[in-house]
C-alpha positions in Angstrom: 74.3 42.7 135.7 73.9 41.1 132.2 70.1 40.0 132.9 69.7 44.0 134.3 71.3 45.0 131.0 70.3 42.7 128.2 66.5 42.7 129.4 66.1 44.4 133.3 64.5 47.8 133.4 66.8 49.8 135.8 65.4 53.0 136.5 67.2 55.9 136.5 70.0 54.7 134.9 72.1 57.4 133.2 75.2 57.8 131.9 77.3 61.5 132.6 78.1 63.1 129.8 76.7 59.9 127.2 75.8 61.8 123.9 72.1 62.3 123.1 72.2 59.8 120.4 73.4 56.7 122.8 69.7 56.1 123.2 68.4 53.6 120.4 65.0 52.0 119.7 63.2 51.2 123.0 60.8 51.7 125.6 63.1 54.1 127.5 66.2 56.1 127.3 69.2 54.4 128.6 72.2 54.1 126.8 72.4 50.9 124.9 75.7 48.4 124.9 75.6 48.8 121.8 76.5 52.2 121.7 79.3 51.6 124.5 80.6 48.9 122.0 80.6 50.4 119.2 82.6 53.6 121.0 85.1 51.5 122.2 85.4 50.0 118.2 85.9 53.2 117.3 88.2 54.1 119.5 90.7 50.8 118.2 89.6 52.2 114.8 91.0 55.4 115.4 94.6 54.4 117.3 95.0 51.8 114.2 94.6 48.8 116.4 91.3 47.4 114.4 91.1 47.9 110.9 87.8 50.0 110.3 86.4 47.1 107.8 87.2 44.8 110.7 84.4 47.1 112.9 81.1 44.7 112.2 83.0 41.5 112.5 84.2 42.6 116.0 81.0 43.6 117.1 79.8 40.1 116.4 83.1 38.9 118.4 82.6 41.1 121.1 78.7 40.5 121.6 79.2 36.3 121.3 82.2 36.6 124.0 80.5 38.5 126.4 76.9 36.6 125.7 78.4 33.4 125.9 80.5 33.6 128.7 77.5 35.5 130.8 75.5 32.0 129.6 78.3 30.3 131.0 78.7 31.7 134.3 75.2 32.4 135.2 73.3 29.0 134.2 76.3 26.4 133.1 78.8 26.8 135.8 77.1 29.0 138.5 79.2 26.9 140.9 82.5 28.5 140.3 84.5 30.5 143.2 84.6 34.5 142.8 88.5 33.5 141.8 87.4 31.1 139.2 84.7 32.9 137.6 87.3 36.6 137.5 90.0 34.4 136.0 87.3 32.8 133.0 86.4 36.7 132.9 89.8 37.9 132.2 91.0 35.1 130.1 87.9 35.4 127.5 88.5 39.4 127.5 92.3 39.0 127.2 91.6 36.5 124.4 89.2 38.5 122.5 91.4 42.2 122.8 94.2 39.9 121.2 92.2 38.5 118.1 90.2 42.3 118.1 94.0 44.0 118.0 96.9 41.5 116.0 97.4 42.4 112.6 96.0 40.0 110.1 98.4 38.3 107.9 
């Protein structure tokens, strides 16, 4: 799934009811992570859980969890049982919602 998303061509991929400016630069007109990321930032933004100035560095957070972990999994530790791998999955996303949501001191 993150090779098909970061660089696959899918065709015929759509998301229902994705705004028409999900699309970005490209050579077709999926929707682009980026924009799901940046939705889902908004949305923090908007219950007060991320502070809006807070918005780029957790992008950068999001991206280098979710790139880095993929990295892992894929080509570093393909070995791992389903269990393993679901458990590195949910620890790295429970990790980064914590640093994205606790008040800074």
């Amino acid at each position: 799934m993150f090779r098909t998303a970061m660089g696959g061509d899918p065709a015929g991929i759509q998301v229902p009811g994705a705004p028409d400016d999900a699309t970005a630069a490209g050579d077709d007109d999926r929707p682009k992570p980026r924009f799901f990321l940046m939705r889902a930032l908004s949305r923090l933004v908007d219950v007060g859980c991320l502070r809006p100035e807070d918005t780029s560095r957790a992008a950068m957070a999001s991206w280098a969890t979710v790139h880095g972990l993929s990295i892992m999994l894929l080509d570093l530790l393909p070995q791992l049982a389903s269990e393993q791998k679901d458990a590195a999955i949910g620890d790295a996303l429970s990790v980064l919602v914590a640093g994205l949501t606790t008040p800074r001191a």
